[in-house]
C-alpha positions in Angstrom: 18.3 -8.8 36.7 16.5 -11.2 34.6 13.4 -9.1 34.1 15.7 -6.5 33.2 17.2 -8.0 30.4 14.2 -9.6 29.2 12.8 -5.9 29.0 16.0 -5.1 27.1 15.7 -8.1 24.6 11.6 -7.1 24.2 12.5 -3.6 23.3 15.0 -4.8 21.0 12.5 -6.4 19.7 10.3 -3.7 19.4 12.5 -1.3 17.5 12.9 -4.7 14.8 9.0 -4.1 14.7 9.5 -0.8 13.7 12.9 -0.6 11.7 13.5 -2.3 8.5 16.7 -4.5 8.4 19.9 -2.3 8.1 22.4 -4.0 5.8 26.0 -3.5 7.1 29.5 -4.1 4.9 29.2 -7.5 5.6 25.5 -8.4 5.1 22.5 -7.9 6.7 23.5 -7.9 10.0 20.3 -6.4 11.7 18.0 -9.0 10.9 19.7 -11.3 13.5 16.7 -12.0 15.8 17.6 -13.2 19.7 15.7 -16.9 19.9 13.1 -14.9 22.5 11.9 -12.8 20.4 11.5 -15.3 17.3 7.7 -14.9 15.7 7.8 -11.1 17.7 6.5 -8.2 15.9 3.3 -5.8 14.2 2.1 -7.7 10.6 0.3 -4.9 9.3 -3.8 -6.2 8.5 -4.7 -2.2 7.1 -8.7 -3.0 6.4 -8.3 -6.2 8.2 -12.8 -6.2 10.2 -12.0 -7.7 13.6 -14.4 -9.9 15.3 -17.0 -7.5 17.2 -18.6 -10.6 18.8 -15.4 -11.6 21.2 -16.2 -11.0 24.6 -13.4 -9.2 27.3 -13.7 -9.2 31.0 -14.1 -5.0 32.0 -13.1 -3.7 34.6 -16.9 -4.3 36.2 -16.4 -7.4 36.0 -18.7 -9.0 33.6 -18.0 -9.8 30.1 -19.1 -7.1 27.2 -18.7 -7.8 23.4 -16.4 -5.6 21.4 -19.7 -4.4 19.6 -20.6 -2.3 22.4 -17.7 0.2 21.9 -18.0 0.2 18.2 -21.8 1.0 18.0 -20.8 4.7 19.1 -20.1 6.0 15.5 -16.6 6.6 16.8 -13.3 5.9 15.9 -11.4 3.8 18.6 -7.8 3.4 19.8 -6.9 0.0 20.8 -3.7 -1.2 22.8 -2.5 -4.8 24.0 -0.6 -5.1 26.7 -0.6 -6.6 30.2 -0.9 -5.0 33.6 1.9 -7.0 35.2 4.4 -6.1 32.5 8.0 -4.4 34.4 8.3 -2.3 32.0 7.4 -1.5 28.2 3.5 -1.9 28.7 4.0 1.1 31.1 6.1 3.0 29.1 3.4 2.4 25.7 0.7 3.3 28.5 2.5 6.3 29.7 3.3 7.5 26.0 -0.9 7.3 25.5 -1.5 9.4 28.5 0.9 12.2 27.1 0.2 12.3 24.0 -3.9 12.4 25.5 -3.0 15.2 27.2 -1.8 17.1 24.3 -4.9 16.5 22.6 -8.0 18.9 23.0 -10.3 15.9 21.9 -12.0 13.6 25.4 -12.2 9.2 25.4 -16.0 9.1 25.1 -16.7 11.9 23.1 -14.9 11.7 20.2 -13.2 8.4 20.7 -12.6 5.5 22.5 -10.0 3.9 23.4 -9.9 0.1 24.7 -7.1 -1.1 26.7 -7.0 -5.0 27.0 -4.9 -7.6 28.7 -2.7 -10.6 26.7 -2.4 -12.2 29.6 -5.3 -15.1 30.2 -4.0 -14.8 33.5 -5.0 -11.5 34.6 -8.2 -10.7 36.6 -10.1 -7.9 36.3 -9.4 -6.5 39.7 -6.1 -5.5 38.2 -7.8 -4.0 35.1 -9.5 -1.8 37.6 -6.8 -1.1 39.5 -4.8 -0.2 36.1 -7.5 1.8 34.7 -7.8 4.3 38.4 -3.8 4.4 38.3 -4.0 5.7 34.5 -7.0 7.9 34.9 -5.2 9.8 37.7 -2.3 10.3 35.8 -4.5 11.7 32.7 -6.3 13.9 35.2 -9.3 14.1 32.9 -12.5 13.0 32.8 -12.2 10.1 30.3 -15.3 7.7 30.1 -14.7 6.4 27.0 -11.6 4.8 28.7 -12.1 1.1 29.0 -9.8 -1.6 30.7 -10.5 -5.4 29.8 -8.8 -8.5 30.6 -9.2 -11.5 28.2 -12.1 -14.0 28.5 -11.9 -17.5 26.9 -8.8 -17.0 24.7 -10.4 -14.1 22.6 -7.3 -12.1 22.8 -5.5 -14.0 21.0 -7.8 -14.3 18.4 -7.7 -10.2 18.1 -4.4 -9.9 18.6 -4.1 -11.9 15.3 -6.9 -10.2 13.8 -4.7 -6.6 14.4 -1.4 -8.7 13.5 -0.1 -7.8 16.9 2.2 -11.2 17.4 3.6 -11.9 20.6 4.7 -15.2 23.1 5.0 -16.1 26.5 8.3 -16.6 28.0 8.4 -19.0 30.7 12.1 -18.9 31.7 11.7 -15.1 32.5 8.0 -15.4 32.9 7.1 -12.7 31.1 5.5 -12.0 27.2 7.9 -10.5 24.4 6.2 -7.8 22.3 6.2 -5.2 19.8 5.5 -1.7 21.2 2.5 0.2 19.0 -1.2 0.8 19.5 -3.8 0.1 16.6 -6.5 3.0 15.2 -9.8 1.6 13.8 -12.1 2.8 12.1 -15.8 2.9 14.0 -17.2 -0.4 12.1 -13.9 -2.2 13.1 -11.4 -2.1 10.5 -7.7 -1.7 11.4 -6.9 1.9 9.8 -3.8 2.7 11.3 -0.3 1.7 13.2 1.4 4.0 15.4 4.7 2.8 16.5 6.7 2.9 20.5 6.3 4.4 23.4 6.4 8.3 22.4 3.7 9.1 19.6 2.7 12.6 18.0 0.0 14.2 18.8 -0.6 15.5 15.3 0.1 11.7 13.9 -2.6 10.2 16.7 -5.4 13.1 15.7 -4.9 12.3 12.0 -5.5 8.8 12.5 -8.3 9.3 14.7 -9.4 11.5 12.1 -8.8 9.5 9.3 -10.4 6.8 10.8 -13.6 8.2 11.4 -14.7 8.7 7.7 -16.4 12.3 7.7 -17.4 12.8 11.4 -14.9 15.4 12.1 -15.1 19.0 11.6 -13.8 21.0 8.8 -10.3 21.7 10.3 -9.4 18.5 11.0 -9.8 17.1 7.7 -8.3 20.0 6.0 -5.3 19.0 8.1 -5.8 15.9 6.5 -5.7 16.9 3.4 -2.2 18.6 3.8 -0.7 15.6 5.5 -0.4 12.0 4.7 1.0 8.7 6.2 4.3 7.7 5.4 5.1 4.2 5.7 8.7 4.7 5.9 8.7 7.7 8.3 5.8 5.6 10.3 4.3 9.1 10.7 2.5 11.6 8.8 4.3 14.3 7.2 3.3 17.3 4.7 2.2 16.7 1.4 3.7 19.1 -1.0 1.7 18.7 -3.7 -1.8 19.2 -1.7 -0.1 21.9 0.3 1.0 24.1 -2.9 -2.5 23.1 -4.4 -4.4 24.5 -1.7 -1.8 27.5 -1.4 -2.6 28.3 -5.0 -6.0 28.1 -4.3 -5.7 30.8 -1.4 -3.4 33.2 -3.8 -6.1 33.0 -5.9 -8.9 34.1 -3.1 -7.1 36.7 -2.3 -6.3 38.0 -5.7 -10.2 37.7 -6.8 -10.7 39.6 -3.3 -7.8 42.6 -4.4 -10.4 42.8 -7.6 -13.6 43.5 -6.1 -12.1 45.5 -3.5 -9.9 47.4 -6.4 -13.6 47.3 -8.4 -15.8 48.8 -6.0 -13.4 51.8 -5.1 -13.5 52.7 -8.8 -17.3 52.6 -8.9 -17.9 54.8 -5.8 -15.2 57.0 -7.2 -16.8 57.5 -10.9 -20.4 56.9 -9.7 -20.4 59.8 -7.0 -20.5 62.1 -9.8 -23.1 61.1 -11.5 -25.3 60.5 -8.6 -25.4 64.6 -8.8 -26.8 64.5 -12.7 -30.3 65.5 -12.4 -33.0 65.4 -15.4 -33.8 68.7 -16.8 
């Protein structure tokens, strides 16, 4: 019963993350915070360099730096949680997984995504264990996949790095968090926020896209260049002005290709005759 209502109060706290305050008729009503979830939330650190130097316990058991994932050239998908969370760790983990699934793109080949533990307490025998679970569930090959546990306090230090604040309850013995999962960019900058525990798949390829500066192929940035991230909306939605640009652009192709078509059935028209004209 108590886990359950901690879970509750944590994903209260998770839509506060998520939700500016809504002012009511007699105040600002929603920005009453429960005492456990006080210091709880996402401060956004866009072009905030994280430490490539800490060190995490993979799931082999041996610690790797951060730099190894980063020297890839490839965008990467970060998410804190911990393995024995009840509830909202599973549900942002199972929201990954489906929104994965959706995508035509493979961990390893044109991303990474790191998955690492907040809790100092975890071993990496559950990392493993975590990381077969979720790998069966995504039921594709994903080596680009990894599952870490923390090694000498350096999650913390990312975790403030990304803005990704969070605390320890020891009455329910369990952490508060935010729900999201952090985009960055493949030298390590934080690019982009996605929020809860159900996430777009167009919103997670235009991060990953936008994140990797120029290593994706022509479609994906011309998506790109139609959409844009909208803070409020925490999601990214058509932009008009790009759209109508580039659908004046298209009219305009296919007028100039009306022309020459138009053109060169007049000139095989008139020229046939002449082709006949011979020199007396």
């Amino acid at each position: 019963m108590v886990s359950r209502i901690f879970f509750l109060l944590t994903l209260a706290g998770a839509a506060l993350a998520q939700r500016p305050g809504v002012e009511g008729a007699g105040g600002p009503a929603a920005n009453i915070t429960p005492p456990e979830l006080a210091g709880v939330g996402i401060e956004e650190k866009l072009g905030q360099k994280i430490d490539l130097n800490l060190t995490f316990i993979a799931e082999d058991g041996y610690p790797h730096k951060l730099s190894e994932y980063f020297a890839k050239g490839r965008p990467v998908l970060l998410n804190l949680v911990y393995y024995s969370c009840p509830m909202l760790c599973n549900l942002v983990l199972n929201g990954q997984v489906d929104v994965l699934r959706q995508m035509p793109w493979t961990p390893g080949k044109e991303f990474e995504v790191l998955t690492i533990s907040i809790d100092p307490t975890e071993n990496f025998g559950l990392a493993r264990n975590k990381k077969a679970a979720y790998l069966a569930s995504y039921d594709r090959e994903a080596p680009g996949w990894h599952f870490f546990t923390d090694h000498e306090g350096n999650v913390a230090k990312l975790a403030e790095q990304v803005g990704f604040r969070y605390k320890f309850d020891p009455k329910a013995g369990q952490y508060a968090h935010a729900a999201a999962i952090f985009v960055l960019t493949p030298e390590g900058m934080v690019s982009r926020y996605l929020y809860g525990v159900k996430y777009k798949s167009l919103d997670l390829r235009l991060a990953l896209t936008e994140a990797a500066q120029e290593k994706f192929g022509i479609t994906d940035k011309l998506l790109l260049y139609c959409f844009h991230y909208d803070p409020e909306s925490r999601s990214y939605v058509p932009l008009a002005r790009n759209i109508m640009r580039g659908g004046g652009a298209l009219m305009l192709l296919a007028f100039g290709w009306v022309l020459v078509r138009l053109w060169r059935r007049d000139r095989k028209a008139y020229g046939a005759p002449h082709s006949m004209v011979t020199a007396k």
